[in-house]
C-alpha positions in Angstrom: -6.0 10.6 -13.3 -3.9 12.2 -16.4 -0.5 11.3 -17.0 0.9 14.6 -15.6 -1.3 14.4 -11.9 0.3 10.7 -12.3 4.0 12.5 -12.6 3.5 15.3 -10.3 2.7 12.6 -7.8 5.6 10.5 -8.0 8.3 13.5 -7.8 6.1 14.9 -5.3 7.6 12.0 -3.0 10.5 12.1 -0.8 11.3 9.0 0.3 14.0 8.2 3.0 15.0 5.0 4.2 13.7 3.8 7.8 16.6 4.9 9.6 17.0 8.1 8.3 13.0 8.8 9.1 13.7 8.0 12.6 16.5 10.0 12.8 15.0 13.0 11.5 11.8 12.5 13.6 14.3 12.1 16.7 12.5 8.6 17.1 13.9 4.9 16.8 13.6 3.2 14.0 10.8 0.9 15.8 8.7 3.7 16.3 8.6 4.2 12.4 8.3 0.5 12.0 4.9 1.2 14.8 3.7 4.0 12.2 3.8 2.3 9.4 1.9 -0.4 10.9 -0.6 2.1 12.6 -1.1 3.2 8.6 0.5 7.1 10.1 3.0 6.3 7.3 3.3 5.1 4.1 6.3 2.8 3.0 7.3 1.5 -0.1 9.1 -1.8 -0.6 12.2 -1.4 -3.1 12.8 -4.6 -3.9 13.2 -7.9 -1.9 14.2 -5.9 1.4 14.7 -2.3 0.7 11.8 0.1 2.9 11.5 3.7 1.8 8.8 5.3 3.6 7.7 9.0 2.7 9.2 12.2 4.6 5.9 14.1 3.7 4.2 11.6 6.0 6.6 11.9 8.8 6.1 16.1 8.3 2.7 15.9 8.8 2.7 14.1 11.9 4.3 16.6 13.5 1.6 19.4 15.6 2.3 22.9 16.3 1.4 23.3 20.1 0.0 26.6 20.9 0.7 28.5 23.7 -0.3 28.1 27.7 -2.4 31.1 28.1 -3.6 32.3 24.8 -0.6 33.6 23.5 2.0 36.9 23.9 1.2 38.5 26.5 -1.8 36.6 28.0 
């Protein structure tokens, strides 16, 4: 990996804390806790006891739901 993938990557993250996650997600923080666990989430330790886990992980477990019935006027 080159130095600039290796850059790209890190700002590439947006990380929020645990609470803030859960939140946005319209979950409790447990559930987050559950994900991370489940390995749906990836969290970063930030010291001794500070959890950042990444918002682009939370984004991409939400699903678009299509329609009932195919779509407009089905």
């Amino acid at each position: 990996m080159s130095p600039a993938t290796t850059a790209t990557q890190q700002t590439a993250r947006r990380p929020a804390s645990i609470a803030a996650a859960s939140e946005y997600a319209g979950v409790h923080p447990r559930t987050i806790r559950r994900w991370i666990a489940a390995g749906w989430v990836t969290a970063y330790r930030m010291g001794p006891r500070l959890i950042r886990v990444d918002m682009d992980d939370i984004d991409s477990l939400h699903k678009r739901i299509p329609a009932a019935g195919g779509g407009p006027g089905a």
